[in-house]
ChimeraX commands (.cxc) that place a marker at each C-alpha (Angstrom):
marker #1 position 0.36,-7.36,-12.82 radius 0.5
marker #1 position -0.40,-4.79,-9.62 radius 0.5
marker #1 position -2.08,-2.57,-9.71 radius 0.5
marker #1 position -2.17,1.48,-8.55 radius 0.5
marker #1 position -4.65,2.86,-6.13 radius 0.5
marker #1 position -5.13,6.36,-5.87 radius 0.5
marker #1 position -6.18,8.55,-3.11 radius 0.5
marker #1 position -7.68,11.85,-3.99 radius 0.5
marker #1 position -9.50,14.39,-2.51 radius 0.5
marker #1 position -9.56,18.36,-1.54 radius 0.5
marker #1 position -7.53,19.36,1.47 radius 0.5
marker #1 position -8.24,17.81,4.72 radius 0.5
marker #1 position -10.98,15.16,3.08 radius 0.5
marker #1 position -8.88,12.53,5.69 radius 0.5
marker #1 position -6.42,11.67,2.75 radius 0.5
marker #1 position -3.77,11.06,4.92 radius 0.5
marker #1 position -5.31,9.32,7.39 radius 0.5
marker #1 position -7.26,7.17,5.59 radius 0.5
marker #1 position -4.28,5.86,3.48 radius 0.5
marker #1 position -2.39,5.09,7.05 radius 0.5
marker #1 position -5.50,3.00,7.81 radius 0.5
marker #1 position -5.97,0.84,4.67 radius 0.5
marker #1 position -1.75,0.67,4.43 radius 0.5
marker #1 position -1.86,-0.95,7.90 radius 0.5
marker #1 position -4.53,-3.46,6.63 radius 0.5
marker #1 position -2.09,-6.29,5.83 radius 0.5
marker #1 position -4.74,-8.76,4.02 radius 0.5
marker #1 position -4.07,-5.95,1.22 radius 0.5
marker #1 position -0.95,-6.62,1.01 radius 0.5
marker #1 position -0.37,-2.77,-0.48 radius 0.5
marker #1 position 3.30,-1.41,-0.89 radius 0.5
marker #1 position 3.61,2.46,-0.57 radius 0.5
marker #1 position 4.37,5.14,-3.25 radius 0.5
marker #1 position 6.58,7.80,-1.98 radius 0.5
marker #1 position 6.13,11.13,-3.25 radius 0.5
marker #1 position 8.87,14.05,-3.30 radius 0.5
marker #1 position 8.32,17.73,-2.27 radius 0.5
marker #1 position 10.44,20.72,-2.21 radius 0.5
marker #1 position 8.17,22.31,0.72 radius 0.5
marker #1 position 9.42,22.59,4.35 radius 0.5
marker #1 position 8.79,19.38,6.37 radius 0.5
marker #1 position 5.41,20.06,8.78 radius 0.5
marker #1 position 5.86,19.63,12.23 radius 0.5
marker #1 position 6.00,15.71,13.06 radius 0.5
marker #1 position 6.68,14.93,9.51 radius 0.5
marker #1 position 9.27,12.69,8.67 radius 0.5
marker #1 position 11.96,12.39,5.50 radius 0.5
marker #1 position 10.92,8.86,3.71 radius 0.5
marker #1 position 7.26,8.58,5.63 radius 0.5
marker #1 position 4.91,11.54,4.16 radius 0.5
marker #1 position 7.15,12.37,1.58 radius 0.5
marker #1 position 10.85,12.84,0.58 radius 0.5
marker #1 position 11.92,16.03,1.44 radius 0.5
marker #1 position 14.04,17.57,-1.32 radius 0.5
marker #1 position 15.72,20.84,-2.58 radius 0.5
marker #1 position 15.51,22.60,-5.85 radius 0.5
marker #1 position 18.37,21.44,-7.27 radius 0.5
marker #1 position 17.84,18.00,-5.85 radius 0.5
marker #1 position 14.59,18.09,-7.79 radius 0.5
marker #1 position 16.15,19.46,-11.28 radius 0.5
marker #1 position 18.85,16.76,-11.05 radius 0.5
marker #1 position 15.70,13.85,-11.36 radius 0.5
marker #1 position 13.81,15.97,-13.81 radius 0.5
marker #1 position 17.52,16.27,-15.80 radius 0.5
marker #1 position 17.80,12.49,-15.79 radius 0.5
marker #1 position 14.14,12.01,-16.79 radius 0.5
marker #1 position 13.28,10.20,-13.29 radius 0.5
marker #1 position 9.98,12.56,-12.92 radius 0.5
marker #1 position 7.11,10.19,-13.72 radius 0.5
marker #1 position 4.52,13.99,-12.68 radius 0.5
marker #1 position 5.22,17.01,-11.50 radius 0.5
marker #1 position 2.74,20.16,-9.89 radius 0.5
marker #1 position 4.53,23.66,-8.95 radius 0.5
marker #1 position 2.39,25.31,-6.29 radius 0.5
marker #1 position 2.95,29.47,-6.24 radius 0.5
marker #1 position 2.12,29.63,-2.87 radius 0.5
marker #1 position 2.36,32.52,-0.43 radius 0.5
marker #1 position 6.01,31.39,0.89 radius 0.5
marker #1 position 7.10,30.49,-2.86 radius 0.5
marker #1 position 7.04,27.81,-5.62 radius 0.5
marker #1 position 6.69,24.40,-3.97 radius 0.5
marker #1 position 6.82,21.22,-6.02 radius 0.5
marker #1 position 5.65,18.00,-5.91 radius 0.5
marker #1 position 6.24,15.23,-7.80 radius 0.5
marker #1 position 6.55,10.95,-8.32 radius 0.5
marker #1 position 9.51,9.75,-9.55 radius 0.5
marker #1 position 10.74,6.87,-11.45 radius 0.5
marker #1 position 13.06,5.48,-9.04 radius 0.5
marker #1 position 12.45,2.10,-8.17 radius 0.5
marker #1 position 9.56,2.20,-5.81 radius 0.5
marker #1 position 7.11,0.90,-8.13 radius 0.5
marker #1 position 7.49,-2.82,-9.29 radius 0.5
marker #1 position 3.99,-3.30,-10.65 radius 0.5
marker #1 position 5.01,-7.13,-11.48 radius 0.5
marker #1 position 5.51,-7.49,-7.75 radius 0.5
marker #1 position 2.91,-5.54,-5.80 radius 0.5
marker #1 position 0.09,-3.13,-5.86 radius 0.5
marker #1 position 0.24,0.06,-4.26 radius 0.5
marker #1 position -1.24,2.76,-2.56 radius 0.5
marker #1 position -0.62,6.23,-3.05 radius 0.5
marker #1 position -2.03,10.10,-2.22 radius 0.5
marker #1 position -2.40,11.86,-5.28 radius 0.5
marker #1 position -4.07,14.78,-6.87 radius 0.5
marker #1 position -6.44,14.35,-10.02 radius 0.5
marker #1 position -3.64,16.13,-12.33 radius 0.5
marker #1 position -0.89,13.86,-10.88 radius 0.5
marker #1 position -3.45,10.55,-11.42 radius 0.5
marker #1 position -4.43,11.51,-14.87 radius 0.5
marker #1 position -0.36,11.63,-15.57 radius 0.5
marker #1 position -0.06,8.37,-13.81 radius 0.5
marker #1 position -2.19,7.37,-16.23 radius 0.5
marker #1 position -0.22,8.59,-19.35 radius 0.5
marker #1 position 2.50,6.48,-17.58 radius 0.5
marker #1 position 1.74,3.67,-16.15 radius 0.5
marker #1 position -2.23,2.91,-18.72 radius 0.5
marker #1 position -5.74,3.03,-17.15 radius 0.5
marker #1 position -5.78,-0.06,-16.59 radius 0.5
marker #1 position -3.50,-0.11,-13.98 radius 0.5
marker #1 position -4.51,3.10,-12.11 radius 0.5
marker #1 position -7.20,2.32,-9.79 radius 0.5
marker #1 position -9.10,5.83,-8.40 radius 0.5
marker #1 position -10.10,6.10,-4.46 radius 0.5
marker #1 position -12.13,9.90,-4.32 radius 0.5
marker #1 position -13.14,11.19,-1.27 radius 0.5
marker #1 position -15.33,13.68,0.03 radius 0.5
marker #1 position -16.15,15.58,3.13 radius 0.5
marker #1 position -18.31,18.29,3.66 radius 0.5
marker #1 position -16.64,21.76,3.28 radius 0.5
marker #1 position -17.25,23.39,6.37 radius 0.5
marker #1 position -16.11,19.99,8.04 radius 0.5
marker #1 position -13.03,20.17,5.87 radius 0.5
marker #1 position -12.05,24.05,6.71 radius 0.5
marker #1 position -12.65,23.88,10.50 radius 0.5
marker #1 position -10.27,20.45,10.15 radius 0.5
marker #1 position -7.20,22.33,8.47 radius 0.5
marker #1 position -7.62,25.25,10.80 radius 0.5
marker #1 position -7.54,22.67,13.98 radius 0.5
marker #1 position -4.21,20.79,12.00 radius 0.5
marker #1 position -2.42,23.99,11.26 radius 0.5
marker #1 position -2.65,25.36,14.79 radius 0.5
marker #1 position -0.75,22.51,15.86 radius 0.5
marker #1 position 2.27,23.94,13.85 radius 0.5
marker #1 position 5.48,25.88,14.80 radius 0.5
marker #1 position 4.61,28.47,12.66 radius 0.5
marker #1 position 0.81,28.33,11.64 radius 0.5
marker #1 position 0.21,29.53,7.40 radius 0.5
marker #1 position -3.13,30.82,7.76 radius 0.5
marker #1 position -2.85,32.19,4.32 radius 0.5
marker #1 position -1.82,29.46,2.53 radius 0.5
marker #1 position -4.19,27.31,3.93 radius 0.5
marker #1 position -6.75,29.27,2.66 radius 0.5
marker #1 position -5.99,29.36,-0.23 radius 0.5
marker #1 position -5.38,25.95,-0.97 radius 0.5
marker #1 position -8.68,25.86,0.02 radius 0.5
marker #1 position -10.03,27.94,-2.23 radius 0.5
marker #1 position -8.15,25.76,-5.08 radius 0.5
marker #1 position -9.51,22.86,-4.19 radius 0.5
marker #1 position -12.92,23.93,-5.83 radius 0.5
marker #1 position -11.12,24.33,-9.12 radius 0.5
marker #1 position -8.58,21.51,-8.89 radius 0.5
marker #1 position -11.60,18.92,-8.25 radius 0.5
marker #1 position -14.27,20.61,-10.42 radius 0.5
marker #1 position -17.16,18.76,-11.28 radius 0.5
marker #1 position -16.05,18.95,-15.25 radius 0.5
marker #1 position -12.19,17.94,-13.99 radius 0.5
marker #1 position -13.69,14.59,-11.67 radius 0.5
marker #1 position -15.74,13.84,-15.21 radius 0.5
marker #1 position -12.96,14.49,-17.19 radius 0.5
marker #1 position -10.85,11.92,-15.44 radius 0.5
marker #1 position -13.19,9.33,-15.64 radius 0.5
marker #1 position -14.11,9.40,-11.95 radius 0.5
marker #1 position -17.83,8.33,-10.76 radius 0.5
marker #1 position -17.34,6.55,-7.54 radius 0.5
marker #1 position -16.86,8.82,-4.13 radius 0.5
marker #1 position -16.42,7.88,-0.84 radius 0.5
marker #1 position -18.29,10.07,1.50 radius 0.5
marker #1 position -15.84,10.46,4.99 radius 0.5
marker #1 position -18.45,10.59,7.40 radius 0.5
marker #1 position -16.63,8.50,9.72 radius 0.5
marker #1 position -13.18,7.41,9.19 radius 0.5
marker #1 position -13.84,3.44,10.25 radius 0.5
marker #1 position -16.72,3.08,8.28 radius 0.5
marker #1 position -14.39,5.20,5.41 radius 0.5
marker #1 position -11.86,2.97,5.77 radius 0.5
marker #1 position -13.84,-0.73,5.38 radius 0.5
marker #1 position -15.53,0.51,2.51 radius 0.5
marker #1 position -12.40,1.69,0.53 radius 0.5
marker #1 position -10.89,-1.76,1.27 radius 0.5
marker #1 position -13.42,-3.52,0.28 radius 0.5
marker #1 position -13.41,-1.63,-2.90 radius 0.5
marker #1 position -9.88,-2.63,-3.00 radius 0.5
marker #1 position -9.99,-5.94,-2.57 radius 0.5
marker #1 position -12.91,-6.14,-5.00 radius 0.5
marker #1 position -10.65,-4.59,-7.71 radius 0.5
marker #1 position -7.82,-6.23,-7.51 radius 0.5
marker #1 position -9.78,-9.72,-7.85 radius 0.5
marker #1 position -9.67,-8.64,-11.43 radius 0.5
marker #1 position -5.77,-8.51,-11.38 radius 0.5
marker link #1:1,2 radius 0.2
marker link #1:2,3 radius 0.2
marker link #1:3,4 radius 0.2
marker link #1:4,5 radius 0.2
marker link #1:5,6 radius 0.2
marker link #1:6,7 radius 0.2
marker link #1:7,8 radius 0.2
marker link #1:8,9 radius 0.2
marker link #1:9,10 radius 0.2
marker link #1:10,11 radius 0.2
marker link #1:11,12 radius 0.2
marker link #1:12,13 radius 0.2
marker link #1:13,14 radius 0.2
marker link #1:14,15 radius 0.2
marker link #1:15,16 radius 0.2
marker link #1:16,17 radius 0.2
marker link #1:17,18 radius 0.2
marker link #1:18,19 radius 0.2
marker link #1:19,20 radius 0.2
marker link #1:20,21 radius 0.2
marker link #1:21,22 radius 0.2
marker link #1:22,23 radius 0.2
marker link #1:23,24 radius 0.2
marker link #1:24,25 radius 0.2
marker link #1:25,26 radius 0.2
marker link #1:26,27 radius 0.2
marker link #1:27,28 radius 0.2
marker link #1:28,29 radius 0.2
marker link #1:29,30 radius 0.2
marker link #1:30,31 radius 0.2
marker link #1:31,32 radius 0.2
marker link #1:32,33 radius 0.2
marker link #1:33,34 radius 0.2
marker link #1:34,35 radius 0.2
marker link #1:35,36 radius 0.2
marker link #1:36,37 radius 0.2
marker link #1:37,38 radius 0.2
marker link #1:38,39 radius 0.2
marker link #1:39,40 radius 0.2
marker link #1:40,41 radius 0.2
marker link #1:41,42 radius 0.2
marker link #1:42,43 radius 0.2
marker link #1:43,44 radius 0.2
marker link #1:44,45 radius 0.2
marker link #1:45,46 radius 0.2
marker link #1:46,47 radius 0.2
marker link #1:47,48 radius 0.2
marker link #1:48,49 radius 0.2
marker link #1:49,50 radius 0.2
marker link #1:50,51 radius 0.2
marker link #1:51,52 radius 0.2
marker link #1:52,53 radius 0.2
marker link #1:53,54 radius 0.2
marker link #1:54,55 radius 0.2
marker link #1:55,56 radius 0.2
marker link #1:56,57 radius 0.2
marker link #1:57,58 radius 0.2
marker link #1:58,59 radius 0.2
marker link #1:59,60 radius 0.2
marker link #1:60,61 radius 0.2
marker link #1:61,62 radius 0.2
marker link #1:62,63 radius 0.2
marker link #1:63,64 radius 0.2
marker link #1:64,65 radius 0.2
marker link #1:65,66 radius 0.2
marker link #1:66,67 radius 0.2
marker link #1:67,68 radius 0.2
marker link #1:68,69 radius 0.2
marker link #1:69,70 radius 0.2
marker link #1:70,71 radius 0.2
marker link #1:71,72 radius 0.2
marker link #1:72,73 radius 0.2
marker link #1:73,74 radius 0.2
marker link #1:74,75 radius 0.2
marker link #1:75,76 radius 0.2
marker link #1:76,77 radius 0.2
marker link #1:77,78 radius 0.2
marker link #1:78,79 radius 0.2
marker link #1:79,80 radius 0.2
marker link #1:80,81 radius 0.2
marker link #1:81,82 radius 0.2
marker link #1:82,83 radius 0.2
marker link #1:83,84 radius 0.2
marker link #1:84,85 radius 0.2
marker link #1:85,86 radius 0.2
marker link #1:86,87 radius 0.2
marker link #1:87,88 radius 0.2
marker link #1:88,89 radius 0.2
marker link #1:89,90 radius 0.2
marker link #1:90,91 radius 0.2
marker link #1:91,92 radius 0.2
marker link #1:92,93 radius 0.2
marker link #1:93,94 radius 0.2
marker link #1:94,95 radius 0.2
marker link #1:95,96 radius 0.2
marker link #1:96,97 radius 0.2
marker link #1:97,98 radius 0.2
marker link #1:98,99 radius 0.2
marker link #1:99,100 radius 0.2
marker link #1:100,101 radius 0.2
marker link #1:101,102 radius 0.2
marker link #1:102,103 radius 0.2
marker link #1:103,104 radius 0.2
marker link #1:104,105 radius 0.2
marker link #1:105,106 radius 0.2
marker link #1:106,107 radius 0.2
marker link #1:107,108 radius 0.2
marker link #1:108,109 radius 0.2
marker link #1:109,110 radius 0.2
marker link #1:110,111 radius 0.2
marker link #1:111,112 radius 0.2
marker link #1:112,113 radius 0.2
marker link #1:113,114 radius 0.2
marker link #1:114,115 radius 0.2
marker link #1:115,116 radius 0.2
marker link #1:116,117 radius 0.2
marker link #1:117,118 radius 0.2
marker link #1:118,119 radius 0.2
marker link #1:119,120 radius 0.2
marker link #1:120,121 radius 0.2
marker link #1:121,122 radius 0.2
marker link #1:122,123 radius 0.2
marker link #1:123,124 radius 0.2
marker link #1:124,125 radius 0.2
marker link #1:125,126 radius 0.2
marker link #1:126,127 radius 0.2
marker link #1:127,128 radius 0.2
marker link #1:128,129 radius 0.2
marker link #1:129,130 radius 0.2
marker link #1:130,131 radius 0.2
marker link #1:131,132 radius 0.2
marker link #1:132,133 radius 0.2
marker link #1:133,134 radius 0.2
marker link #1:134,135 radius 0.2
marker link #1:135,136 radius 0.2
marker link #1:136,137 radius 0.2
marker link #1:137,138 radius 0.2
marker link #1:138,139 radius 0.2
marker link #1:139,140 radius 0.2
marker link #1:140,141 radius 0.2
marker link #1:141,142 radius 0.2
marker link #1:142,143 radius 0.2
marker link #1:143,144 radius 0.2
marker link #1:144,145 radius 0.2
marker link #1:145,146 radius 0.2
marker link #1:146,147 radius 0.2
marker link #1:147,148 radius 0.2
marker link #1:148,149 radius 0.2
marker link #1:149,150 radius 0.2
marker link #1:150,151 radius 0.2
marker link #1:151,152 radius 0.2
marker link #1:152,153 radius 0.2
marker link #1:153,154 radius 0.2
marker link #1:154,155 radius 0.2
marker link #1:155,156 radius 0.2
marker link #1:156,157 radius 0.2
marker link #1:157,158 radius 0.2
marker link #1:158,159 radius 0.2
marker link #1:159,160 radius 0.2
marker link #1:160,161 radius 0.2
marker link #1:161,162 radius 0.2
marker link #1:162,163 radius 0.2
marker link #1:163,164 radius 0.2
marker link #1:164,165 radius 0.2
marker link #1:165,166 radius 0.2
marker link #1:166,167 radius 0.2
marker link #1:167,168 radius 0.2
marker link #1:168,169 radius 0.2
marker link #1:169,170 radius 0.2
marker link #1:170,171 radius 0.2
marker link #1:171,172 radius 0.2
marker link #1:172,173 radius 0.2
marker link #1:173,174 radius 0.2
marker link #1:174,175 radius 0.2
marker link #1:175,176 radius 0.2
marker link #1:176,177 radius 0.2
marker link #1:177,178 radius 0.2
marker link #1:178,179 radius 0.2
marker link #1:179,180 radius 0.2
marker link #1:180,181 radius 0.2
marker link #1:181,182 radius 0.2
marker link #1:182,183 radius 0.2
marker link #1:183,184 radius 0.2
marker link #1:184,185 radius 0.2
marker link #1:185,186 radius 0.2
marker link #1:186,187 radius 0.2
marker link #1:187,188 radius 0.2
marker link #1:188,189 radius 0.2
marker link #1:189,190 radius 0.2
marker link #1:190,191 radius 0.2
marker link #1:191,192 radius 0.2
marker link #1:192,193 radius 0.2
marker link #1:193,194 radius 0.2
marker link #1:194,195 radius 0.2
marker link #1:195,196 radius 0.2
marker link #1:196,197 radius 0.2
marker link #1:197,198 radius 0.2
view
């Protein structure tokens, strides 16, 4: 039986990076979870890679036919996004273990899902002011920069990974992104260390 590791973290921790990293580590031997959105694609993003990029209705059709496995509406300043992991074939847990970016509501209903002991949680942190110059520098780089909404996500962040909400889900061990190759060993490490125990 695989098993499901979880990236988590506040905005611009090096989520996305860092799961690129230990993906590419082959020795792993980590299959990819997919996640859906209904929020415009980011410059450079690609359908299928960061995420599937869906439409309302799209969305309602897999909620309708009970393929949502967790869901989180956003109310952000340009509108409700949603994002969500479906039931749709990606994850064969008595072929592979995978590797997916997650928030701590999304892994705790991953865990009403799928049992804890299958669900495997990778928490990083970075230093806020680190983490806020970071997601001005990334949104810069975009067609049409959302200051506001940046901020605050943000500002969510410090509710959404509360000390009482990390405890809450059971989660003790952090990895402290100081520097994204020492990040990366240590994480896979971790993982190879837990899935000895498969």
């Amino acid at each position: 039986m695989g098993k499901i590791f979880c990236i988590m973290g506040k905005s611009s921790s090096g989520k996305d990076t860092l799961y690129q990293l230990i993906l590419n580590k082959r020795e792993l031997h980590l299959s990819r979870i997919i996640l859906y959105t209904t929020r415009p694609r980011r410059h450079l993003e690609e359908d299928g890679r960061e995420y599937y990029f869906v439409d309302e209705m799209r969305q309602q059709e897999m909620e309708n036919a009970g393929k949502i496995i967790e869901l989180r509406s956003y109310d952000t300043v340009h509108g409700i996004w949603k994002y969500f992991t479906a039931d749709d074939g990606q994850i064969q847990l008595e072929k592979s273990s995978y590797l997916m970016i997650a928030t701590l509501e999304a892994y705790e209903k991953m865990i009403e899902y799928f049992g804890r002991d299958v669900m495997v949680p990778i928490y990083v942190e970075v230093e806020d002011g680190i983490r806020l110059q970071r997601a001005l520098d990334r949104e810069k780089l975009q067609d049409d920069p959302k200051y506001a909404e940046l901020c605050r996500r943000f500002l969510a962040d410090t509710e959404d990974f509360s000390e009482e909400k990390l405890a809450h889900a059971g989660i003790t061990k952090r990895f402290y992104n100081h520097s994204l190759d020492n990040t990366c060993k240590e994480i896979a490490a971790y993982i190879k260390h837990e899935m000895e125990f498969v």
